[in-house]
C-alpha positions in Angstrom: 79.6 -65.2 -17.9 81.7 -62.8 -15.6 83.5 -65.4 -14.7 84.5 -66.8 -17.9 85.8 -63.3 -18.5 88.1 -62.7 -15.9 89.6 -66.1 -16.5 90.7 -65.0 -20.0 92.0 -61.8 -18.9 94.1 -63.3 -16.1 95.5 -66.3 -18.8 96.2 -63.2 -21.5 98.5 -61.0 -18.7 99.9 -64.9 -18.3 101.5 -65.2 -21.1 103.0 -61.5 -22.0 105.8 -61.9 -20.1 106.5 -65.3 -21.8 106.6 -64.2 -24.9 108.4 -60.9 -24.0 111.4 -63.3 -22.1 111.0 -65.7 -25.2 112.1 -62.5 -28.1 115.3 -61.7 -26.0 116.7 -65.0 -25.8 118.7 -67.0 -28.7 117.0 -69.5 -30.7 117.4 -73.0 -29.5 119.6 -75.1 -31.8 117.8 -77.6 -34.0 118.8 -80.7 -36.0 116.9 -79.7 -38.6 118.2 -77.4 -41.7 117.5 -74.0 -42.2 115.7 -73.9 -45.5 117.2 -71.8 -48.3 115.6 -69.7 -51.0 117.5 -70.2 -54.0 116.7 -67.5 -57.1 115.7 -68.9 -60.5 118.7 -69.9 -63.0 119.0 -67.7 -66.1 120.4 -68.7 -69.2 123.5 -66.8 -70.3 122.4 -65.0 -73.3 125.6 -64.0 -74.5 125.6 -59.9 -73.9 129.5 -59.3 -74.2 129.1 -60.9 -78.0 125.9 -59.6 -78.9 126.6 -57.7 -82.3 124.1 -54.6 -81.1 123.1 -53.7 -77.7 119.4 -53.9 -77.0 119.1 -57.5 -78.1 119.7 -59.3 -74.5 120.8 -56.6 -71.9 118.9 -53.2 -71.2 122.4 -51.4 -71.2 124.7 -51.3 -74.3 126.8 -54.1 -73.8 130.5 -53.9 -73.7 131.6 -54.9 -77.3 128.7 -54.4 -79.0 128.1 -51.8 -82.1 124.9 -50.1 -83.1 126.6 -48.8 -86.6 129.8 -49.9 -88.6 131.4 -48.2 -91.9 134.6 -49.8 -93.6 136.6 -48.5 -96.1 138.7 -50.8 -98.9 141.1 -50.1 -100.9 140.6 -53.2 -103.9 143.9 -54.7 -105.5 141.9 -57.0 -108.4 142.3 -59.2 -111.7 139.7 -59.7 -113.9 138.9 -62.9 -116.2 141.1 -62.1 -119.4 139.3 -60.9 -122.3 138.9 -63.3 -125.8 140.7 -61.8 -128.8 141.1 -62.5 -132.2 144.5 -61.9 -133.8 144.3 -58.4 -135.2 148.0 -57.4 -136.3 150.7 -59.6 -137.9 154.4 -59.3 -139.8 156.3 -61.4 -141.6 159.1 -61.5 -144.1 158.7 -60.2 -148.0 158.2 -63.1 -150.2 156.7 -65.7 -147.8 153.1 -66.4 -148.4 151.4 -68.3 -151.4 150.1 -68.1 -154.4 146.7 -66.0 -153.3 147.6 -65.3 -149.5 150.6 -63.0 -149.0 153.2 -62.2 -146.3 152.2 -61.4 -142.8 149.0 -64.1 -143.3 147.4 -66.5 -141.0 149.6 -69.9 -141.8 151.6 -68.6 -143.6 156.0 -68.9 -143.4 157.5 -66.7 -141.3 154.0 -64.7 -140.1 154.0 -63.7 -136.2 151.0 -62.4 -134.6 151.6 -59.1 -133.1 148.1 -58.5 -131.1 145.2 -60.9 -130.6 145.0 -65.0 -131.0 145.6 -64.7 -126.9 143.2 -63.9 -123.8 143.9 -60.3 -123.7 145.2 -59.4 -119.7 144.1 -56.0 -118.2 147.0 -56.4 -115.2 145.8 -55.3 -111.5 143.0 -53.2 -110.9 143.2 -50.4 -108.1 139.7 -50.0 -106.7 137.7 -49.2 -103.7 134.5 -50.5 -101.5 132.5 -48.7 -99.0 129.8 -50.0 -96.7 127.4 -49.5 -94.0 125.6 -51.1 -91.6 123.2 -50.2 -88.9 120.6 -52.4 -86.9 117.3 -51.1 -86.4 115.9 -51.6 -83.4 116.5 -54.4 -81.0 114.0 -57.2 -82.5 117.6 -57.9 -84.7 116.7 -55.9 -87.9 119.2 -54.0 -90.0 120.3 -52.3 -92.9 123.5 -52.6 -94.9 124.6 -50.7 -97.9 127.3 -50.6 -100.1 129.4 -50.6 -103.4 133.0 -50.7 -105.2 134.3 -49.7 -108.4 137.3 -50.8 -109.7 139.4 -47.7 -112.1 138.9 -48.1 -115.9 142.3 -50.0 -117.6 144.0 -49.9 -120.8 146.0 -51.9 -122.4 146.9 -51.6 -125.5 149.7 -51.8 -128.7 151.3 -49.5 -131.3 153.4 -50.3 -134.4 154.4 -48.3 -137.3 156.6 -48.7 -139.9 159.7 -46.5 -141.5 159.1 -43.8 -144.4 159.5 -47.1 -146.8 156.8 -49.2 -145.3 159.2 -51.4 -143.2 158.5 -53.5 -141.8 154.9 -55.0 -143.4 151.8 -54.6 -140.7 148.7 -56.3 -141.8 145.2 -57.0 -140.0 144.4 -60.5 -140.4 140.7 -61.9 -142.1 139.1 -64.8 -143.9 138.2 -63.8 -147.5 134.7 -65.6 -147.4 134.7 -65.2 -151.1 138.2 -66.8 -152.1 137.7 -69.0 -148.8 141.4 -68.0 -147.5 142.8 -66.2 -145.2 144.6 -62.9 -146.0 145.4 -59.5 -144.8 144.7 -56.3 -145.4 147.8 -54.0 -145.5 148.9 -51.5 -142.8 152.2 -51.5 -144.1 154.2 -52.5 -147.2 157.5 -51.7 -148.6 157.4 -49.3 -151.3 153.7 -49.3 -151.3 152.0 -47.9 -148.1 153.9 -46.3 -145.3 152.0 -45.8 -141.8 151.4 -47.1 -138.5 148.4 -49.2 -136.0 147.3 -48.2 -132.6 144.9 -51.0 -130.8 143.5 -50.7 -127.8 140.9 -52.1 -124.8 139.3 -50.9 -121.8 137.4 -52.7 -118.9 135.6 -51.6 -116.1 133.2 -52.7 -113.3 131.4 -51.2 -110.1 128.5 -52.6 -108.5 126.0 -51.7 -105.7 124.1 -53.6 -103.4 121.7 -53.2 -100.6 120.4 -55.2 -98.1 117.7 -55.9 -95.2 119.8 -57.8 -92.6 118.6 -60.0 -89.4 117.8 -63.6 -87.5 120.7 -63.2 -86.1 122.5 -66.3 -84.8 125.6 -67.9 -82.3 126.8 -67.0 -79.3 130.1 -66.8 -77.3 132.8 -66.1 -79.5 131.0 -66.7 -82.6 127.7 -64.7 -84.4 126.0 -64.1 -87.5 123.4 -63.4 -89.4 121.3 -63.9 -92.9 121.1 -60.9 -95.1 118.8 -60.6 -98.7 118.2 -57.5 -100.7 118.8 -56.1 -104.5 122.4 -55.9 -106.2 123.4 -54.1 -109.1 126.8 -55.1 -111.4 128.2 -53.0 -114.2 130.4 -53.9 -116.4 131.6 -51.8 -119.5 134.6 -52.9 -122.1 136.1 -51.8 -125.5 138.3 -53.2 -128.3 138.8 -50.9 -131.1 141.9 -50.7 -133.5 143.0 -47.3 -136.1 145.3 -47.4 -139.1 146.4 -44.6 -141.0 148.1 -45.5 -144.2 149.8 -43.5 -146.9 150.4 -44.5 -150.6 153.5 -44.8 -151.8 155.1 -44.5 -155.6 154.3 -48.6 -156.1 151.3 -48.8 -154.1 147.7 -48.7 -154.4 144.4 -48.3 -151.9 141.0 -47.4 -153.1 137.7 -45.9 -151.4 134.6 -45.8 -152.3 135.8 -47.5 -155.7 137.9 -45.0 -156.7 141.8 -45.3 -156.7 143.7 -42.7 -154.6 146.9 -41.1 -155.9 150.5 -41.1 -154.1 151.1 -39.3 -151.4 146.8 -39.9 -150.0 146.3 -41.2 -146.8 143.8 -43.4 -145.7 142.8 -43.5 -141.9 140.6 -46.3 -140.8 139.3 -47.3 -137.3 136.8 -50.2 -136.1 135.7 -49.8 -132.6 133.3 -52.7 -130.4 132.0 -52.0 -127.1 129.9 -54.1 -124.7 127.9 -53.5 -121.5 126.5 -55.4 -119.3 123.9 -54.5 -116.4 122.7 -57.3 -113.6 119.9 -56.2 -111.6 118.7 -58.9 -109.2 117.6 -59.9 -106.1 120.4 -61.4 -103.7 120.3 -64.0 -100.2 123.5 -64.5 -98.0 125.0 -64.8 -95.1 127.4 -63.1 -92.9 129.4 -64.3 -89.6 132.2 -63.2 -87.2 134.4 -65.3 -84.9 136.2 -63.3 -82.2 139.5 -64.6 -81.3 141.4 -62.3 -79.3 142.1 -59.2 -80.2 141.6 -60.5 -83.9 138.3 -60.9 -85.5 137.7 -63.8 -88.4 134.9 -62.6 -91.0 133.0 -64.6 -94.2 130.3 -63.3 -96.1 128.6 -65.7 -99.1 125.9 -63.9 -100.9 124.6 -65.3 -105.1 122.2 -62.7 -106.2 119.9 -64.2 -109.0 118.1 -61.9 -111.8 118.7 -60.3 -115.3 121.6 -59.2 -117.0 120.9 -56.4 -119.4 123.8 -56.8 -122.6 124.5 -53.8 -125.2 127.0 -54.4 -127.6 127.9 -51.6 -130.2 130.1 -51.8 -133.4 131.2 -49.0 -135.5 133.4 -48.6 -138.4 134.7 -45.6 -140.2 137.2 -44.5 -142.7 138.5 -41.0 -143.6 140.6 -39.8 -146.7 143.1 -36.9 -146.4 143.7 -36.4 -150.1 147.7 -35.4 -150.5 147.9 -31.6 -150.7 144.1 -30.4 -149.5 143.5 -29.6 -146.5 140.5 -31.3 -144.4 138.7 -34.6 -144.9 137.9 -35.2 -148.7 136.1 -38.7 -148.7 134.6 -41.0 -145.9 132.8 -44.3 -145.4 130.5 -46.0 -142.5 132.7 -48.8 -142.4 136.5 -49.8 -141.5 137.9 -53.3 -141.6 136.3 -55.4 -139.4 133.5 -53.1 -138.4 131.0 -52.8 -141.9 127.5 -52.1 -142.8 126.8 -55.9 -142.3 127.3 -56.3 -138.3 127.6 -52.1 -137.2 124.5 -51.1 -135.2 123.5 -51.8 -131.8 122.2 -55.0 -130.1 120.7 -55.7 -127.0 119.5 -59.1 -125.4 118.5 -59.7 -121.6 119.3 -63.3 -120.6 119.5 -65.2 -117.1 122.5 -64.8 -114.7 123.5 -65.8 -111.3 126.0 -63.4 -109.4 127.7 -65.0 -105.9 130.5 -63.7 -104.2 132.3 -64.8 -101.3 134.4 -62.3 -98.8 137.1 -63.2 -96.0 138.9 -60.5 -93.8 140.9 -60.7 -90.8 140.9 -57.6 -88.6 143.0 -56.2 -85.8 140.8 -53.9 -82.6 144.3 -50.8 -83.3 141.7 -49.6 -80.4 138.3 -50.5 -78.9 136.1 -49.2 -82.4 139.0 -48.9 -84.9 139.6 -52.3 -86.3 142.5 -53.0 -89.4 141.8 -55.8 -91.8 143.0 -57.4 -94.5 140.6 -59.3 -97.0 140.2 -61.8 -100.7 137.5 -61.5 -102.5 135.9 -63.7 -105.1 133.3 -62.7 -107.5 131.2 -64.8 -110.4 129.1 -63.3 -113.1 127.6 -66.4 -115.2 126.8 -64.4 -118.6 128.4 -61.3 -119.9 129.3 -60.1 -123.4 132.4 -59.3 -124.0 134.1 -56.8 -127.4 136.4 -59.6 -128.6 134.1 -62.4 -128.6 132.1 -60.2 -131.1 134.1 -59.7 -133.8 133.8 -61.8 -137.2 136.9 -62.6 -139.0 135.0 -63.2 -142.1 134.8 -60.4 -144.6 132.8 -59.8 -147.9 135.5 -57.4 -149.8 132.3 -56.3 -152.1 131.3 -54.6 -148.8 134.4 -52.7 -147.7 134.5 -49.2 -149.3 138.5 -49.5 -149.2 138.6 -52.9 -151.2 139.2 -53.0 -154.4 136.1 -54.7 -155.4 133.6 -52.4 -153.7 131.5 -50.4 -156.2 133.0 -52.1 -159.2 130.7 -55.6 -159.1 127.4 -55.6 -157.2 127.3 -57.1 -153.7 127.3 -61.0 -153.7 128.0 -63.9 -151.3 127.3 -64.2 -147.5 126.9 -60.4 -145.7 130.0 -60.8 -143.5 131.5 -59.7 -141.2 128.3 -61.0 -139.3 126.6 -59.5 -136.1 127.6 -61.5 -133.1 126.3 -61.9 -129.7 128.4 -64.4 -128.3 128.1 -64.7 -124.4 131.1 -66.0 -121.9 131.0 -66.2 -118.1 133.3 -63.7 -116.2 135.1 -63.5 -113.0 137.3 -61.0 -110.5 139.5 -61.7 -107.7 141.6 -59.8 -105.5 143.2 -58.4 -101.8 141.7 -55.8 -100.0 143.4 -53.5 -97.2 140.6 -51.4 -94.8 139.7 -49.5 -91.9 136.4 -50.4 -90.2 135.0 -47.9 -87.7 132.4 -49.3 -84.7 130.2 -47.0 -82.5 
């Protein structure tokens, strides 16, 4: 055994100073390769272009944005609104045997205001919205709205201290079945004047849950849904004053009113229409230099709320006495037949589609310029509700009211006639990143 042991030793203290020699000296070339560790490929996820940081890189990346708000100032039309004709002339003498001058069809009559779509010209509005993202699963919120300013259009006529020229609103007699008129405005016989005029209005808000995000390189996007509110209020109305001159005559209330009476009567229709529904879309981005291309496309589906109101009234300012001495519920085209209010809730779809260009002015600030298109399927409007046809035994200023009972069809009749609607325009912003 002892000797066993001293031969290990002696073959250990061997081979140290083999192994000592063999560390200091260079390896001995070989034929063979080294090997080489090569790290796992990673796909490029796309971090310069990703719209939020968080989402692929630890670090907020270079272009992204955690919160946007643009400003837009709105340059708009609107779908012209439907109007009936509602003021005509024409020369003394023409007309027939039961229709007179300044009647529908008749020689020489020209339509003043109405028988066209009614244009409201360019609307000056604004929009302003806001988005952030969440967290960085890819979940965000946008909100916004716009509002366009309330226009007016409108017409005024009057006529000289002898009636001149002749002013007449337009109607269908239901009970002689023919058109006629009913005097502003006659030579010798009333003297006096006609203002008409519309409004129109919208606004809207919307918001919306936005994410699943999509794209990559110089293109991303994402899909958007959420609720969407569209409000759109209009107005038609017309007044007439009208005094009586030594040949003419005007009644009220069946009673005949003396030379030198005025009469003063106004009609007035208003509509509003409220959409409250749920909306889906889609939003993208393509980044081309220092520009960036933008589309939205969103159609919001629900329930359109629709109000419309008619109101009539006439006033008598006897010659001489101060104040208001007579009055009726009732004007022209506005009586107790079809005044009141309506409302009905029907179906409607609401898209919209958006495109902007924008300029980086600096890393955050961007410039853009847009067009915007926007659909509402069913809205009423004020001049798609008014009835031409009129029972003169219920119009306190005809000459027939009071003296023989009520008879024939109650007309003018309540409407609720539905049309779609649509507004298109420019837009010039400022869209702030950070």
């Amino acid at each position: 055994m002892r000797t066993v042991l001293c031969v290990l030793v002696i073959g250990l203290l061997a081979a140290a100073p083999a192994a000592a020699q063999s560390d200091l000296m260079p390896p001995v070339p070989s034929d063979k390769p080294t090997p080489q560790v090569i790290a796992p490929a990673f796909p490029d996820l796309g971090c310069a272009n990703t719209p939020r940081p968080g989402l692929c890189c630890p670090e907020p990346c270079a272009d992204g944005w955690q919160a946007r708000v643009s400003a837009d100032y709105l340059l708009w039309w609107v779908r012209s609104g439907p109007t009936p004709p509602l003021l005509t002339t024409g020369p003394l003498g023409s007309g027939g045997e039961i229709a007179g001058p300044a009647t529908l069809g008749a020689n020489g009559t020209v339509t003043l205001f109405g028988d066209k779509p009614l244009s409201y010209g360019a609307f000056s509005g604004g929009r302003l919205t806001l988005d952030t993202w969440l967290d960085s699963a890819g979940l965000g919120v946008q909100v916004g709205g716009f509002a366009l300013e309330q226009r007016s259009v409108g017409f005024r006529a009057a006529s000289d201290a002898t009636g001149n020229p002749i002013l007449a609103q337009p109607y269908f007699d239901v009970l002689a079945n023919a058109s006629l008129a009913q005097y502003v405005t006659f030579p010798n016989a009333l003297a006096g004047g006609v203002a008409i005029a519309s409004t129109s209005r919208l606004w809207g808000l919307e918001s919306n849950l936005t994410g699943l995000s999509f794209g990559g390189g110089d293109f991303r996007g994402h899909l958007l849904a959420g609720f969407r509110y569209v409000d759109l209020a209009e107005s038609l109305g017309s007044s007439q004053n009208q005094t009586v001159l030594p040949d003419g005559t005007a009644f009220l209330n069946g009673f005949q009113l003396n030379t030198g009476d005025t009469l003063v009567l106004a009609d007035a229709f208003h509509t509003r229409n409220q959409f409250y529904g749920g909306q889906v879309g889609v939003e993208g981005e393509w980044q081309v230099g220092p520009l960036t291309l933008g589309a939205t496309a969103k159609v919001a589906l629900g329930s359109m709320h629709e109000v419309v109101q008619v109101q009539g009234s006439t006033f008598l300012l006897a010659a001489g006495v101060p104040g208001i001495t007579d009055s009726a519920p009732a004007g022209v085209l506005a009586q107790d037949t079809n005044s009141g209010t309506t409302r009905k809730n029907t179906f409607a779809v609401v898209p919209e589609l958006n495109l902007k260009v924008s300029y980086h002015i600096t890393e955050n600030l961007l410039a853009s310029l847009g067009y915007s298109f926007l659909y509402i399927s069913d809205v009423a409007r004020p001049g798609s509700q008014i009835d031409p046809g009129i029972n003169l035994t219920h119009v306190p200023s005809s000459e027939l009211f009071g003296l023989v009972p009520e008879f024939g069809p109650a007309r003018p009749a309540p409407l609720f006639n539905h049309s779609d609607f649509w507004a298109q325009g420019i837009s010039f912003g400022l869209e702030l990143r950070f």
